[in-house]
N, C-alpha and C positions, 0 to 999 in steps of 0.2 A: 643555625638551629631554627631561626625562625621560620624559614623555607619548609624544612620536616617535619613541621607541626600545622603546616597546611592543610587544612580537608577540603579547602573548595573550588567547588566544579561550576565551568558556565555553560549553560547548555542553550543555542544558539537556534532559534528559528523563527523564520520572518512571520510566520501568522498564526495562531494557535486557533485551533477551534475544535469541538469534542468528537465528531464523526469524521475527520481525517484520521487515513490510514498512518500516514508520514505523524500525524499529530500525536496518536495516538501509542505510536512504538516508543516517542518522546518521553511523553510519559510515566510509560511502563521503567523506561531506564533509569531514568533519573528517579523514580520512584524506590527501585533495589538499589543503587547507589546510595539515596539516605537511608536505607535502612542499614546501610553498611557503617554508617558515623557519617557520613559526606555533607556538606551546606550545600543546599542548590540554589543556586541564583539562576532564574533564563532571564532571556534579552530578545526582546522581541516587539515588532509594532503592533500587534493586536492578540488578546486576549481574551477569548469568549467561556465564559463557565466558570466553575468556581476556581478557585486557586488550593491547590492540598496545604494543610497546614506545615507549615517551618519551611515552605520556600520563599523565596526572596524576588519580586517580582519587577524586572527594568523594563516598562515601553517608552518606545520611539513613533510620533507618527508623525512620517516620513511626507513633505508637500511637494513633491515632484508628482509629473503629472503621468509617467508613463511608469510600467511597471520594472523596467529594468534603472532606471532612473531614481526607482523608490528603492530600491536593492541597493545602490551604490550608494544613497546616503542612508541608511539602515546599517552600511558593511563602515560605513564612516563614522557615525556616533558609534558603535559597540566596538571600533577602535579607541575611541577615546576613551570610553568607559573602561576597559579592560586594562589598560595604561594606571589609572588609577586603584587595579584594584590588585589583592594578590590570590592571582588565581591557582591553582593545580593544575589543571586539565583544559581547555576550551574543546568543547565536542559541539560538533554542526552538524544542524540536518537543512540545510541548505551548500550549496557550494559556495568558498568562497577563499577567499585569500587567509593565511595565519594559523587556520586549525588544529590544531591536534589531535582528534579526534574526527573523522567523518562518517556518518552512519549514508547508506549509499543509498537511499528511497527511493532516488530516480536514474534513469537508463544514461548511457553516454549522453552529452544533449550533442557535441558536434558529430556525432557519427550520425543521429538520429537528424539535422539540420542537412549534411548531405544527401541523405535519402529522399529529402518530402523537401524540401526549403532551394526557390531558386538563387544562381548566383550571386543575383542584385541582394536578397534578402540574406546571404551571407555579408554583406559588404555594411549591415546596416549601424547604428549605435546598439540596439538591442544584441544582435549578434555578438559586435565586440566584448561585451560583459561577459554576457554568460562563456562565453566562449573561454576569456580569462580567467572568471572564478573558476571555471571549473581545469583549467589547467594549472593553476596554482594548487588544487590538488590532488591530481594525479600524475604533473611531470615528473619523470624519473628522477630528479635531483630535490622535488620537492619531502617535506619532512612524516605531511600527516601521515596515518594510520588511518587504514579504511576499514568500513568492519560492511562486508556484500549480505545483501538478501538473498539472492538467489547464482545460482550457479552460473549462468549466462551472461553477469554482468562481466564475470572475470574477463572474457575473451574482447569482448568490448572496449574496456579501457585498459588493455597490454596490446590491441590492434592501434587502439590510436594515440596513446600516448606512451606506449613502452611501461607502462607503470611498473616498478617489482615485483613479482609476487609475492615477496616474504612481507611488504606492505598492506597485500591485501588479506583480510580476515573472513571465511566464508561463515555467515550465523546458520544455525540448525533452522527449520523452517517452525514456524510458530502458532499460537493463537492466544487469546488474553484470556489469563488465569479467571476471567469472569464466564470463559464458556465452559461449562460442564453439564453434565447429561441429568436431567428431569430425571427422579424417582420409577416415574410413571410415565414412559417414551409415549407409549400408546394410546392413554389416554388425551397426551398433552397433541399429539397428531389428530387427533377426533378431535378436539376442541376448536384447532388452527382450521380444519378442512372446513368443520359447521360454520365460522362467521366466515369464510368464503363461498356458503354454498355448495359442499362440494358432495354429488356421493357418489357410491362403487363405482369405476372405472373412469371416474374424471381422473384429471393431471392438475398439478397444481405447480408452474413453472415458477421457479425465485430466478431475479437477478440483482443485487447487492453490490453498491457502491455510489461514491457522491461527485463524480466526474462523468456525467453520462455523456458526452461526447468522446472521452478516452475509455470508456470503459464501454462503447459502442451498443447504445440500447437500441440506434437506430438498425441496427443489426438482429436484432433478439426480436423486436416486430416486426422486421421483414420476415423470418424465419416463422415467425405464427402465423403471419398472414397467407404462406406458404400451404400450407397444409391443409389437407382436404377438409372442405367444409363439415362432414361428418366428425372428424378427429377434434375441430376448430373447436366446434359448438361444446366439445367436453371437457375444455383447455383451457386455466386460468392463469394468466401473468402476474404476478407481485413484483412492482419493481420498488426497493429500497431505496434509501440515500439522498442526502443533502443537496441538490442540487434542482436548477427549474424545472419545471417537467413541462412549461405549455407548448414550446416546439414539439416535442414528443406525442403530447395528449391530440394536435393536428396531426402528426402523422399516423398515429393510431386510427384518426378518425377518417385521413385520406384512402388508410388501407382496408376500411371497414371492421376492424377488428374490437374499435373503444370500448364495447360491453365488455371482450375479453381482459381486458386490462383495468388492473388497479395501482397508482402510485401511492404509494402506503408517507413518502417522507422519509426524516429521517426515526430510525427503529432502536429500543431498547431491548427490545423482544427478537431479534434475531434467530439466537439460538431455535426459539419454538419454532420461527419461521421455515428455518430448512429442517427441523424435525418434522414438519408437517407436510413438508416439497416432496417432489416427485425427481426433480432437476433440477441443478443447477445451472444457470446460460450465462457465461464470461466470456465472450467472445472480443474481446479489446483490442482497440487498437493498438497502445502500447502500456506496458504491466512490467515494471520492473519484475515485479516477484508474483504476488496476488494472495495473501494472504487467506482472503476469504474461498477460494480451494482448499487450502488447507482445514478451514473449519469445515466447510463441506463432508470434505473424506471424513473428519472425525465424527459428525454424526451421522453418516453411512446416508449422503448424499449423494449420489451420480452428479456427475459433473460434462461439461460440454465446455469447452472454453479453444481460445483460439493457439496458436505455437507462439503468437506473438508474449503470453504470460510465463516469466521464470517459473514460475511453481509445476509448469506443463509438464514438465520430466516427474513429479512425482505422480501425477495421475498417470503417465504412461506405463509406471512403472507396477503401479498396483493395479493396472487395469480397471481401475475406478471410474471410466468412464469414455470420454472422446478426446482427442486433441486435434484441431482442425490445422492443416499444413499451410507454411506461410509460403508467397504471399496469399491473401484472403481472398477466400473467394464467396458470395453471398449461395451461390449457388449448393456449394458444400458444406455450409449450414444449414440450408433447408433441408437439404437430403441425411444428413446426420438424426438433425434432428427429427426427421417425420420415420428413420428406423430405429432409432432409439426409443419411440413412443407405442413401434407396432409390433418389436422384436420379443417383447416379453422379458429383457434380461436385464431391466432397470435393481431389481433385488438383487440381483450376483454383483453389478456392478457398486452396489450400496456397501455389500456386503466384505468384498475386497479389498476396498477404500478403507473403513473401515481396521480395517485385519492388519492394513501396512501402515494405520499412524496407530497404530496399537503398541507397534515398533522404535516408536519417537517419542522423545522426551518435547513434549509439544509446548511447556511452559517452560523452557530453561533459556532461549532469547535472553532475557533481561540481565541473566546473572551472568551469562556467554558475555556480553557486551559489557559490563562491568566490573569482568576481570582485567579485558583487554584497557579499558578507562586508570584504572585503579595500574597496570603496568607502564602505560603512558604514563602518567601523573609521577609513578616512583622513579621512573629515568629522567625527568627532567624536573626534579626538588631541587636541582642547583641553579635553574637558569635565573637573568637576573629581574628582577621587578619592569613591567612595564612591557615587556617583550611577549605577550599570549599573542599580540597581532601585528 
């Protein structure tokens, strides 16, 4: 009986901080979880921002010197912690051995380690980790539950580990209950254009995210600096997101383009951001899902982004914008985007996008994933004390 009357959930990730995407879907879930009745305890070695009230906060910091090193003693104390505790559920958004729950934020890593990774650097310690956490959970005999962001993961991990599919759980694509549309769109795009400087027939380019070498910005400036100086001189960049920008801010400056570019950091203001954009440019090099598409289309932003992002299939699908064919190639973003700029059909594509997540429950993610939590948790009220990991 005492098993039955369990609510709580541990919800598992190595770093927290407020402008991850992985960080930030955390969150949101464990956020509808207690509002279901649930306790949330995370476990995690770093903590950035406030804490929501009535969760329960476990850090580890982990003194190994290499990052998979810090992973395996991170995956070794929240072993032992869990042992002590009586949990319901254990849900991870990292890989790792034990789970119950796994939310899938990133791409296979050994399929993506054979593509780009030579075979010395398969052979290495780093290798070996990841390589095992992440087959602890997706071998076919293994237990978790996987809950997929985007449609392309599936094929992915059933090519190389066989996983079930009745395991894997595909989530509706999403965006956080914090973005919704200004009273006054119009006004709020006048506002956004003016402290850029911008007027009748400039562009004002967004690109959004806090991994600018995954999320390929060196790619977004080649692609401006492309384009005919006439176009150039009326084309503004914002680029978003947590991450350093001074390699970036030299290459801008290599390609001659640093007037046209501004790195804004990280943004609370988002939303206004691409209400104000002309374009959106995600051109990544690899994007499990890519979320921020998704909010794009819903405030009837065109979008430009590469095949390598899951979410591609829904902009192909609304016609909402480009999708550039993998492998990448620099040259077919330049030319995308210098027709995208001269074709006149950036409003049809705004307006498409738009029209097909009009069709989607855009905020239901969290309670999709805490039903699947809450059905895990009910099948295994019998198991005994000690065994989450």
């Amino acid at each position: 009986m005492e098993h039955r009357q369990n609510n709580t959930l541990a919800f598992c990730l190595f770093r927290y901080f407020p402008y991850g995407g992985q960080q930030r879907d955390m969150l949101r879930i464990a956020l509808a979880c207690q509002k279901r009745g649930h306790a949330i305890h995370i476990y995690t070695t770093r903590w950035v921002g406030d804490v929501p009230d009535g969760f329960t906060l476990h850090r580890h910091r982990p003194h190994r010197l290499t990052n998979h090193g810090r992973m395996r003693e991170y995956h070794a104390w929240l072993t032992r912690e869990l042992a002590r505790q009586k949990i319901a559920c254990v849900v991870g958004f990292n890989k790792m051995p034990g789970l119950d729950v796994y939310f899938a934020a990133d791409g296979c890593y050994v399929q993506q380690a054979r593509r780009k990774h030579t075979l010395f650097s398969r052979l290495t310690g780093r290798h070996r980790v990841y390589a095992r956490f992440e087959e602890a959970v997706f071998a076919p005999d293994a237990t978790t539950e996987i809950l997929l962001i985007a449609e392309p993961q599936r094929a992915e991990f059933e090519d190389t580990y066989h996983t079930p599919p009745e395991r894997m759980h595909l989530l509706p694509p999403w965006i956080s209950a914090d973005r919704t549309m200004p009273q006054d769109r119009q006004q709020t795009r006048r506002d956004v254009r003016g402290k850029f400087r911008l007027g009748e027939g400039d562009f004002l380019l967004l690109q959004v995210g806090s991994d600018f070498k995954r999320k390929a910005v060196d790619r977004t400036l080649q692609g401006l600096a492309s384009l005919p100086q006439p176009l150039r001189a009326r084309a503004k960049l914002a680029i978003a997101g947590l991450a350093s920008s001074r390699r970036y801010r030299r290459l801008a400056t290599t390609l001659g383009i640093v007037e046209n570019v501004v790195f804004l950091g990280p943004r609370d203001d988002v939303t206004d951001l691409m209400i104000g954009s002309d374009l959106l440019l995600h051109p990544a090099r690899s994007e499990p899902a890519g979320v921020v598409l998704i909010e794009a289309m819903f405030y009837g932003l065109p979008v430009l982004c590469s095949g390598a992002c899951g979410h591609a299939g829904h902009i192909r699908r609304a016609c909402g914008g480009r999708v550039l064919p993998e492998p990448f190639e620099q040259s077919q973003l330049n030319r995308a985007l210098l027709e995208m700029l001269t074709a006149g059909e950036l409003p049809s594509y705004g307006a498409r996008a738009r029209a097909y997540v009009d069709g989607i429950d855009v905020y239901a993610m969290p309670e999709h994933a805490g039903d699947l939590i809450e059905a895990v948790a009910a099948r295994r009220l019998n198991r005994p004390a000690g065994q989450c990991l």
